[in-house]
N, C-alpha and C positions, 0 to 999 in steps of 0.2 A: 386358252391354254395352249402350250407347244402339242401340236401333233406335227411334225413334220413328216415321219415315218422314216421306214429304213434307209431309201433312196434318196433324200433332203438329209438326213445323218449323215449318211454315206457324203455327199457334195460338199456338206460342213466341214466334215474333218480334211477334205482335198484343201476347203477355201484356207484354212486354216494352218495349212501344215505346206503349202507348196509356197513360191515367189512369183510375181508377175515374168510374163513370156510373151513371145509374139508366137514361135514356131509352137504347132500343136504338139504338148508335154503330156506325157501317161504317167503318171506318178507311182512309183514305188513304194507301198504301203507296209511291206514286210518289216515286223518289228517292229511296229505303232501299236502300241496297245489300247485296248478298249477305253472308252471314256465314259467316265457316270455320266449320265442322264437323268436332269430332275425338271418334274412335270407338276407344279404344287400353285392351288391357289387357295387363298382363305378371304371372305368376306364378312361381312355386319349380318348376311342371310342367316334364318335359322334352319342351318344346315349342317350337316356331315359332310367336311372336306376331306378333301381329295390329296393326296402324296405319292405321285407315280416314279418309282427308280426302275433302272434299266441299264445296260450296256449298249454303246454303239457296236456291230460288226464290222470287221473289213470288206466282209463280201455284201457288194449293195444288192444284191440279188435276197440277202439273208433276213432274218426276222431278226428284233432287237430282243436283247438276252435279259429278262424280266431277274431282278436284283429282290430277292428274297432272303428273309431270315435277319432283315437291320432292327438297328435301334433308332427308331423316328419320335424328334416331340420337338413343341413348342412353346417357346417361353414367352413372355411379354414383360415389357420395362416396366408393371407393379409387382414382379417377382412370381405372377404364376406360370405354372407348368402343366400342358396336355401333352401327355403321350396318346401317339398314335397305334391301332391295331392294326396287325396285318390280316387280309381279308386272301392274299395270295392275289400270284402275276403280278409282282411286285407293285402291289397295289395296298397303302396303308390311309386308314380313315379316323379323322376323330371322333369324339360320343359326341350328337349333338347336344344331349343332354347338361353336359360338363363342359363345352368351351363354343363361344361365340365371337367373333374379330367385332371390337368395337372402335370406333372411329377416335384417332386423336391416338390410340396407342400405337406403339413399337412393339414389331415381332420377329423374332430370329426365330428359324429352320434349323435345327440340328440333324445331322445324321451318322450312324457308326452302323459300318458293313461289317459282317461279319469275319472279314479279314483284319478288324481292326483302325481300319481307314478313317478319320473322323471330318466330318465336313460340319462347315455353320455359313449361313447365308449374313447379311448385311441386314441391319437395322430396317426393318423396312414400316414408317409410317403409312398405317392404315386411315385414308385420306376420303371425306367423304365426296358425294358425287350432284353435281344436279339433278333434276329431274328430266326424262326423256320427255319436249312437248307433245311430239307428234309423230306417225310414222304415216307414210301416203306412198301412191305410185301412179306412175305415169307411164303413158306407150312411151315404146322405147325400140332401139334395134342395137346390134352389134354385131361388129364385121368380125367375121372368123376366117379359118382356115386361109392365113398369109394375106386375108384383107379380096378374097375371090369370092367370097359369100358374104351377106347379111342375114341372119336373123331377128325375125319380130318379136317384139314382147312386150314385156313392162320392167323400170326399174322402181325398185325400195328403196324411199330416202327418207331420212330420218331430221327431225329439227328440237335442236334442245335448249334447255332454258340458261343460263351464262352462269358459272361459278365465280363467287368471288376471288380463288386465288387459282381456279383451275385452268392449267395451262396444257396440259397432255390426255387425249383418250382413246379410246379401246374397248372395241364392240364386237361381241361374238351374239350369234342369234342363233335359234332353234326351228326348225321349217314341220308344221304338220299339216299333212292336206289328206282330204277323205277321196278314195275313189272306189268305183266299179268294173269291177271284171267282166267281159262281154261275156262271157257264155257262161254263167254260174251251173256249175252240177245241181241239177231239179233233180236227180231221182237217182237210186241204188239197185243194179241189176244183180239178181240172184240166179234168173234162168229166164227162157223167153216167157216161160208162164206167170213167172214171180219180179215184180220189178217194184218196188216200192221207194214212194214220193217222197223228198226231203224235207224236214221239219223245220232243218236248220241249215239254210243253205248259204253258203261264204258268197256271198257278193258282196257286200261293202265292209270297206276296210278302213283303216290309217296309217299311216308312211308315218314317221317321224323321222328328220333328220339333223343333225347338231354341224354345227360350221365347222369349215376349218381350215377359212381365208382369215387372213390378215389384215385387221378392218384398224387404220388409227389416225388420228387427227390432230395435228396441233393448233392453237388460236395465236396469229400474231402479236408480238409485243405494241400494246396502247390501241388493241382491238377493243371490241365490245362484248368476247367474251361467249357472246350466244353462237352457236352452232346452226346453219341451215343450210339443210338440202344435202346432207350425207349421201353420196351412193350408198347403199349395204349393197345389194343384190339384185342380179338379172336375173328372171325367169322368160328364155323362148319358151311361148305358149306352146309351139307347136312339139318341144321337143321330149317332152317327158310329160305324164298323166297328173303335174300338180294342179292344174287351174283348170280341170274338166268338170268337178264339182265344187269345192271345197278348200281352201286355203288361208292357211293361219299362220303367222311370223311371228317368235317371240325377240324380241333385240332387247339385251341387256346390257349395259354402260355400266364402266368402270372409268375414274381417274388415276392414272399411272404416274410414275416420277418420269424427270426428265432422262433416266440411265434405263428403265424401263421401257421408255418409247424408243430411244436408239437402237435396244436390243431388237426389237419389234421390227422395225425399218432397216438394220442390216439381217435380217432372216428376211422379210419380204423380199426383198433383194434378190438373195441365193436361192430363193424359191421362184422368184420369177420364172414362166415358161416361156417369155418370146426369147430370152436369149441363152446361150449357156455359162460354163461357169467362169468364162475368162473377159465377160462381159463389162464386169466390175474388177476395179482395182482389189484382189485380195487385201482380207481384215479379219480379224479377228471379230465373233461375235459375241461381246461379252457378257459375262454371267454374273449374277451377284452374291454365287456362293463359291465357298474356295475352301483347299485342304489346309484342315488347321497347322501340319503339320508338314505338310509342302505345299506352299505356295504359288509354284510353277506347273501344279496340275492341273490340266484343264479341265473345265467342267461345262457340258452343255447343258442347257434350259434357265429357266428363271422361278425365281420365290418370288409370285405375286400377293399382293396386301391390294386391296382397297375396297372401299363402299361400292354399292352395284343397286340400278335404276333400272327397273326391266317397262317394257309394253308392248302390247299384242294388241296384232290388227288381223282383222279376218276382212277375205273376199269372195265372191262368187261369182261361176260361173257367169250369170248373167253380167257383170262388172266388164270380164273379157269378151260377151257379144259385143257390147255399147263401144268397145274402142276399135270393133271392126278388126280382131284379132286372127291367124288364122289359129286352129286348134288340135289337138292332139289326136290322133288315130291309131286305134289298138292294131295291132300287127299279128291278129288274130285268125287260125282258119278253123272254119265249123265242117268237119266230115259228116256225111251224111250217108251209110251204108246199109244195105239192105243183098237178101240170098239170091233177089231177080238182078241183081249188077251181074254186068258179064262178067265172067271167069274169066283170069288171065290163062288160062291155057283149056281149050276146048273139050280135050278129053278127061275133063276133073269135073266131078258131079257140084252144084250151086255147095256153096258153105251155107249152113246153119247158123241162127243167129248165135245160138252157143260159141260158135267158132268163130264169127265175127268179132264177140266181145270177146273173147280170147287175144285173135291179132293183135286188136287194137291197143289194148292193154300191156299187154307184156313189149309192143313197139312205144311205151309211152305215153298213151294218154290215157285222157281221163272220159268216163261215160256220162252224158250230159242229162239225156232224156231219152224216151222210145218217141215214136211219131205213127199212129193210128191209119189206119182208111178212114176217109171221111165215113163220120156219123156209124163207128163201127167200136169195137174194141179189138178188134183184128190189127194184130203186130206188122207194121208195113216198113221201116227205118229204126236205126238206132243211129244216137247223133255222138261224136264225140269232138274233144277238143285237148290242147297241151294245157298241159296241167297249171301254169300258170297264166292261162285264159280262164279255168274256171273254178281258182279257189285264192280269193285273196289271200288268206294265211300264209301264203305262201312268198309272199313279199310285204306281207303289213301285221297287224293285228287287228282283230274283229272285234277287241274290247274298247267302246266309245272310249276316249278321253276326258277325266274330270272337267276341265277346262274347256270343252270342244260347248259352241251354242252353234244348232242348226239353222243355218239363214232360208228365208222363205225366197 
């Protein structure tokens, strides 16, 4: 689905609204009014779709202006009709219960804002999809930063089975991977005499992440139809905690129309980061809904239809030893403080362990554990660390994943 965000809106309405130039142009946007924004896809899943409205801003610095309060439904060419609820953040859903996109039909997108504005999207045949064969990965590198560095890794490619009439596709994926925080909080300090041990301590977690590159393919005319060796996705190993434990890709496949993959590939485009916006001949990127009642409104996003082919591959750690990978390193510091550390200024009496957890806490961290004299119970350190060294929650969730299976 379109996430472009504020700043790829922002770039849209320049590509849009300015004429090709050689000398560098700042465009004058005063008196350009906002433009809807539709973010909708529906499938054959047995789900609750999705219907995102919005305004574009002028200011790219700005958040997009969530469009509440419409009249959203959809019809289909045997004459039914779902209306959608709003759930709020202009954000409206259907009942799963009461409507499911089935393949071979036609479905129009209505919308009426509450200024009275009426939009309806194009006929759009809901097209089924092949099956996805395979997903696999391989070492890999890529050169960043102006082509001055390489990064190691692996890429994700995909290989699928051939449609009869399908000629267009479009793949968004879902990344979850399990990790561990280096310094988990073991223990709860109350006072140096009262410290009690955790029951329930945050060290493993899970990240989940939803895409929001622009993955599309087309198959040559008097090709054979099958798909192999899709790129989806790099991961440098070294550069983020996905492939230190645990890692799971979900890629689901849709078949788009030919006005749907163009739409696709001129936003890939304007989104591009090696160049900026005068890189490509300005164009228009077109949409397949429009105002019933003016025509020459523009409208940014797309009403997507079609079937949808998901599969998930899980890897481990040990996967990324065997390819001689290098690997990710927590940027973690463990303090270790105690009343016999010197005092920074001589004539101030040792601090108290009291007052040491005091410091440390109120400058931000977090209390990890105490640390004993050997073979004593005599209080000799208390250890801390930042707080997101020792409590996953704090960038994942500690509730396992229905779908997650633990690899030995």
């Amino acid at each position: 689905m379109l996430r472009a965000g504020p700043k790829s809106v922002f770039t849209l309405i320049i590509i849009i609204t300015i004429c090709t130039c050689i000398d560098p142009y700042n465009p004058n946007l005063s008196g350009y009014g906002p433009l809807l924004v539709v973010d909708g896809l529906i499938t054959d899943e047995n789900a609750s779709y999705t219907v995102r409205l919005s305004h574009t801003l002028q200011d790219q610095n700005g958040v997009l202006s969530m469009v509440s309060g419409a009249t959203v439904y959809i019809n289909d060419d045997a004459g039914n009709i779902s209306h959608l609820k709003s759930s709020g953040d202009g954000i409206y859903k259907t009942d799963s219960t009461e409507f499911r996109g089935a393949v071979g039909r036609q479905y129009v997108l209505h919308i009426e804002t509450v200024d009275g504005r009426k939009y309806e999207s194009n006929n759009c045949l809901l097209s089924d999809v092949p099956d996805i064969d395979s997903i696999y990965f391989e070492k890999d590198e890529e050169i960043v930063n102006n082509g001055t560095e390489t990064d190691e890794g692996i890429m994700i490619y995909l290989d699928s089975k051939g449609g009869d009439i399908n000629k267009y596709y479009r793949w968004e994926f879902i990344e979850t991977w399990k990790f561990k925080v280096p310094t988990p909080a073991k223990s709860t300090y109350i006072d140096e005499k009262t410290i009690i041990m955790n029951h329930d301590i945050k060290d493993y977690c899970w990240k989940v992440r939803k895409s929001n590159e622009i993955l599309i393919h087309s198959v040559q005319s008097g090709g054979s139809g099958s798909i192999k060796k899709i790129p989806v996705f790099f991961i440098a190993s070294d550069k983020s905690d996905r492939l230190r434990l645990e890692y799971s890709i979900l890629v689901k496949q849709y078949s788009v129309s030919k006005s749907e993959f163009d739409f696709w590939d001129n936003l890939s485009k304007i989104n591009d980061k090696s160049g900026d916006i005068f890189e490509y001949q300005p164009y228009p990127v077109s949409s397949n809904i429009h105002n019933i009642n003016n025509p020459e409104e523009r409208i940014l996003g797309y009403f997507q239809v079609s079937a949808v082919k998901e599969k998930r591959m899980f890897l481990s750690f040990s996967d990324i030893v065997k390819l001689n990978l290098p690997y990710y390193m927590y940027k973690c510091e463990r303090i270790e403080a105690s009343p016999k550390d010197p005092p920074w200024n001589k004539f101030i009496p040792p601090l108290t362990f009291d007052e040491i957890y005091n410091m440390f806490v109120t400058s931000g961290y977090n209390f990890i554990e105490p640390k004993y004299f050997d073979g004593t119970m005599l209080l000799d350190e208390l250890v801390f660390a930042k707080p997101e060294c020792s409590n996953c929650e704090l960038s994942g969730t500690s509730i396992k994943p229905d779908y997650w299976k633990d690899l030995k």
